[in-house]
N, C-alpha and C positions, 0 to 999 in steps of 0.2 A: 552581253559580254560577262566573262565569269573573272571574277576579280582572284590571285593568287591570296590565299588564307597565311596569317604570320601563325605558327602553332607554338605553343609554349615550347622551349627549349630548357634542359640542364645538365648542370655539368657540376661534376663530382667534387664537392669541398673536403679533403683530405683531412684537414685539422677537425673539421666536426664529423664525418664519415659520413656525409649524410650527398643527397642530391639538393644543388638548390638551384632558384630560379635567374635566368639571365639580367643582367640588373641596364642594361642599355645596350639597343638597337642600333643601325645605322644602316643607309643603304644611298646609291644615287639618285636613285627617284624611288617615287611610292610606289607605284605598279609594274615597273621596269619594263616596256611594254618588249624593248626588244634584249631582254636581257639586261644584270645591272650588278654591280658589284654590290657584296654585303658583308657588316658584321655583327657576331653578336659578341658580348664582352662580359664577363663573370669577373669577379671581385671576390678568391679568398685565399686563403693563407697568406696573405700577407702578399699576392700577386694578381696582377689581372691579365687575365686570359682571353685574346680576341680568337675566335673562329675565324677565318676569313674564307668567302668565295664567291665565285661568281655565280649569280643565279641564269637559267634557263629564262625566254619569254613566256610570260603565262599562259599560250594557248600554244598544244594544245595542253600540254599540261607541264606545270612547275614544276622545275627539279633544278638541282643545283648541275651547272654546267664542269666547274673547273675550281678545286681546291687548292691546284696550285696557282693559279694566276691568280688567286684573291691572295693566298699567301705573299705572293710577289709584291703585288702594289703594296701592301702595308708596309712588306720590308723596306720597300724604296721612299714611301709619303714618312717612316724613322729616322732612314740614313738622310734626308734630303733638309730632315732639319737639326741633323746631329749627333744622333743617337747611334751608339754603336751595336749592329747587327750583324748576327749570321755568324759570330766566332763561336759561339756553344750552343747545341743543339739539344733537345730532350725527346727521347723513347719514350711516347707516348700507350706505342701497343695498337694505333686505329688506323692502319694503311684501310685505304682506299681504292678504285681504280687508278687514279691519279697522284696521289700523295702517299710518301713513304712512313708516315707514321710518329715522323720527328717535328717538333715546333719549335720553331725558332728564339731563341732566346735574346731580348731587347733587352737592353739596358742602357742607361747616363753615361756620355763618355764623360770618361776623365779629365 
């Protein structure tokens, strides 16, 4: 059985200009045999940044299934403990088949 590979991931730190490395993983299982929600999460400027989506099962081969249903569950495991989501939105520039390009912006309710 061929096990799916984690590859280095990065994402763009604005205030250094530079690419840096995803600083914490997450997913619902290790192998996800039949499919499994994931994130990766970047820490800069002064924000953290989660990826979120759902991966494909590993055979026959890994890929990410749906960006937006990874987006969705984060948004809802936020609101669910409070946090106000979904009022301001950011143009990111990275549409995909499935997602429009915009990340959602979290924040502390008031």
């Amino acid at each position: 059985m061929a096990y799916p590979a984690e590859y280095r991931r990065y994402g763009w730190d604005r205030s250094a200009e530079e690419y840096r490395l995803q600083q914490w993983t997450g997913a619902e299982s290790f192998f996800g045999q039949v499919g499994r929600y994931h994130v990766r999460c970047f820490a800069t400027d002064g924000t953290l940044s989660i990826q979120a989506h759902l991966d494909t099962a590993p055979q026959p081969t890994h890929g990410i299934a749906s960006y937006s249903d990874g987006k969705s569950v984060v948004e809802q495991l936020f609101i669910s403990d409070g946090w106000a989501c979904g009022e301001d939105e950011l143009y990111l520039g990275n549409e995909q088949s499935d997602h429009n390009g915009y990340a959602t912006v979290i924040r502390r309710s008031k």
